[in-house]
N, C-alpha and C positions, 0 to 999 in steps of 0.2 A: 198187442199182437194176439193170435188166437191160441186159444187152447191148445195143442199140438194133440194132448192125451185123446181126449175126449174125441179127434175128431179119426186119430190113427186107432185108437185101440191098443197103443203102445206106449206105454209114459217116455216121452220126450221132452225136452225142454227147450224152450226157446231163449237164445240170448241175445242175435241178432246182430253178432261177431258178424264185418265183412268174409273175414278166412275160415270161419267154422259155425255157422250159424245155432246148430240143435248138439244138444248132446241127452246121452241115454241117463233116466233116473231110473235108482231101485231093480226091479225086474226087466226095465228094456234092453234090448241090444240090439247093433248095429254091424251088422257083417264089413260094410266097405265105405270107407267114405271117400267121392271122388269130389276135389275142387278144381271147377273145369275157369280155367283165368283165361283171361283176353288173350294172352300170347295164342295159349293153343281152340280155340276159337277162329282165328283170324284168317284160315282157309275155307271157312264155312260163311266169311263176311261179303255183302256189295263192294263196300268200301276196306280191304284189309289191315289199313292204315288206321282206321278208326278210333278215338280215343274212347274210353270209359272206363267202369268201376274193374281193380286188377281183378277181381272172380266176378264173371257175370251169373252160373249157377252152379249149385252143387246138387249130387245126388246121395242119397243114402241108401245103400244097398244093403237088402236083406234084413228089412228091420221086422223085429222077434219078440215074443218075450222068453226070458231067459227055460222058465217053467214050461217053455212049451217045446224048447229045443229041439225033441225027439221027434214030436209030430211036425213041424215046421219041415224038418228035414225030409223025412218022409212022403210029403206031399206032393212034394216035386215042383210046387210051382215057389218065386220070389216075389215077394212085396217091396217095394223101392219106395224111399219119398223122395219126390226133387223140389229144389226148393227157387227161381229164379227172381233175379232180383228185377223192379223196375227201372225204366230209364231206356235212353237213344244210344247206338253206335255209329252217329254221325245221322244217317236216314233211317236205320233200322231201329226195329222196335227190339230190347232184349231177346236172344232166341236160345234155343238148343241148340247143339251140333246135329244135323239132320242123320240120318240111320234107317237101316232095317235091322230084324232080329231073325236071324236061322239059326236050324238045329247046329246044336256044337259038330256033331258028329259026320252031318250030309248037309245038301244045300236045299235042303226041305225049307218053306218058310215058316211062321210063327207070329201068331197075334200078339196082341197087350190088349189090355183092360185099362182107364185111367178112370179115375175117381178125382176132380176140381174140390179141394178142400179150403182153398181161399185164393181170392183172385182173380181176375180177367184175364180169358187168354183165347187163342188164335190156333188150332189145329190144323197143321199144312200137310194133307196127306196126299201122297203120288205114287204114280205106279208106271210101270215102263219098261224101256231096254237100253238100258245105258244114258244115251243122249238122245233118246226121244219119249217123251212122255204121253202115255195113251191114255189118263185120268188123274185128273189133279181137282182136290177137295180141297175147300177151308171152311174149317167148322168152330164156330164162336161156341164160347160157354164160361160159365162161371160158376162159384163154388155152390156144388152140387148137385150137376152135372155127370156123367160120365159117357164116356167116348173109348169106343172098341175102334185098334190099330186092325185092318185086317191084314192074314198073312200076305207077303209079299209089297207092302206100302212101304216107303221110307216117311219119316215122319217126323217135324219139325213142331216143338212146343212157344211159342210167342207171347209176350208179356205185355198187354193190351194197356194195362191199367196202371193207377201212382200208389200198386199196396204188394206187398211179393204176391207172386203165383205161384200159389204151392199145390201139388200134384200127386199121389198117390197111383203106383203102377205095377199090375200081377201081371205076371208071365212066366212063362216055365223058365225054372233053374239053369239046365244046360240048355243055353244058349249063347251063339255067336252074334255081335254085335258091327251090322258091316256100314263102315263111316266112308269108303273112298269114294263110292259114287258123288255122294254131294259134296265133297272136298276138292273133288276136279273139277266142280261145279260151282264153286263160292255160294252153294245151299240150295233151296229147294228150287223149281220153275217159278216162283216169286218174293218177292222180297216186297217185307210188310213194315211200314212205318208212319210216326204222325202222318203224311203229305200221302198217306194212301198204298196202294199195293201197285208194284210195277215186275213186269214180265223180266225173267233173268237170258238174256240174248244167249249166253253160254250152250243154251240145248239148241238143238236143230229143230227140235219140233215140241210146242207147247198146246195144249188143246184150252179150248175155251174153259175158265175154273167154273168150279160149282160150289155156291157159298151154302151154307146150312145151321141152322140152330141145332147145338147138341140138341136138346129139349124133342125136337121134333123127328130125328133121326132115330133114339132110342127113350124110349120111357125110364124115367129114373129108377133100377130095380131095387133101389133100397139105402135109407141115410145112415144107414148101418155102417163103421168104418171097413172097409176093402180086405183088412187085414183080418178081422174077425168074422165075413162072410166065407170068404177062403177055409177059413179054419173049424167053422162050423157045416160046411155043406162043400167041401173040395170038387167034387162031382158036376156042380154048374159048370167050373171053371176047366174042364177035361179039353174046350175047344183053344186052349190055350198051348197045347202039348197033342194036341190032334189038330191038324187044319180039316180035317174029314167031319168033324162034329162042329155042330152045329151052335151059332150064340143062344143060348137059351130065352133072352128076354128080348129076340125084337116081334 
């Protein structure tokens, strides 16, 4: 498996535990860890009957180092690692629970930044009104990579490959994470799996997708890990806690 340290900037370990994959050494810390298992998944599935592995991903929230507590906090934005496993849920390729991110406070929306630190994977990004979708994205990448969520996109992470897809994700602190649109939806306007990508009948209205290479959408701005750009130059990262500013690197 990979380095975990070297590639977050956070000494974590890898064990490779189905229920708990990483845990924090020495100086690291881990605000929250979610293990998100097939049961609660299974509103976001084609198939919701679906068998596979009991946690298909986990995330880790707020990960830190200990010595840095003060300024981490301060800074207002979090660093997440998600971790998903590979493999089918029936037709599907492994995925995320689909989402958007608004302010905690109003229903302002909110980017993310992803940094691909190992792995093949499939970015399903959409945009809309409920049950009709006015732009829908999928953007390949690998580790990398990185891929800016814009505000207002709900957004689906897919496990392309047979190695985990591990993920690295900055976005502002307070914020609200809204899952029922695609839950009434059994996930995004398409579902992706070996036999290919197929339309989800569920919406009223789909537009033609638009495939893309991360590579070609934004320039890599640095193999530096996500967490220690953050921490040394917080200021790039201002369009993350602004939708008004602007992404600095396309």
């Amino acid at each position: 498996m990979f380095d975990l340290t070297t590639h977050l900037g956070v000494p974590l370990s890898w064990t490779g535990h189905q229920e708990n994959p990483v845990y924090p050494l020495i100086d690291g810390a881990i605000d929250h860890h979610v293990a998100r298992s097939l049961e609660e998944l299974r509103p976001f599935l084609e198939d919701p009957d679906a068998s596979g592995p009991p946690y298909v991903y986990h995330v880790y929230e707020g990960i830190h180092l200990k010595s840095e507590e003060t300024r981490y906090r301060a800074q207002g934005i979090s660093v997440d690692l998600t971790i998903i496993w590979p493999g089918v849920l029936r037709d599907e390729w492994t995925k995320t629970a689909g989402h958007k991110h608004s302010a905690a406070d109003n229903d302002e929306w909110r980017a993310e930044v992803i940094q691909v630190i190992n792995g093949q994977g499939l970015f399903v990004l959409q945009s809309g009104n409920r049950d009709r979708i006015d732009d829908l994205v999928v953007i390949s990448a690998e580790a990398g990579d990185w891929v800016v969520i814009p505000p207002g996109f709900g957004h689906v992470s897919v496990n392309v490959g047979e190695d985990v897809l591990a993920i690295v994700c900055a976005h502002a602190q307070d914020i609200y994470l809204e899952y029922e649109e695609m839950a009434r939806h059994r996930g995004a306007g398409v579902w992706i799996g070996p036999e290919g990508m197929r339309e989800n009948p569920s919406y009223l209205r789909i537009p033609p997708v638009k495939r893309l290479a991360a590579r070609d959408v934004m320039a890599r701005p640095s193999q530096q890990p996500l967490y220690r750009m953050v921490g040394m130059n917080a200021s790039q990262f201002e369009f993350l806690q602004d939708p008004r500013r602007p992404v600095p690197w396309r």
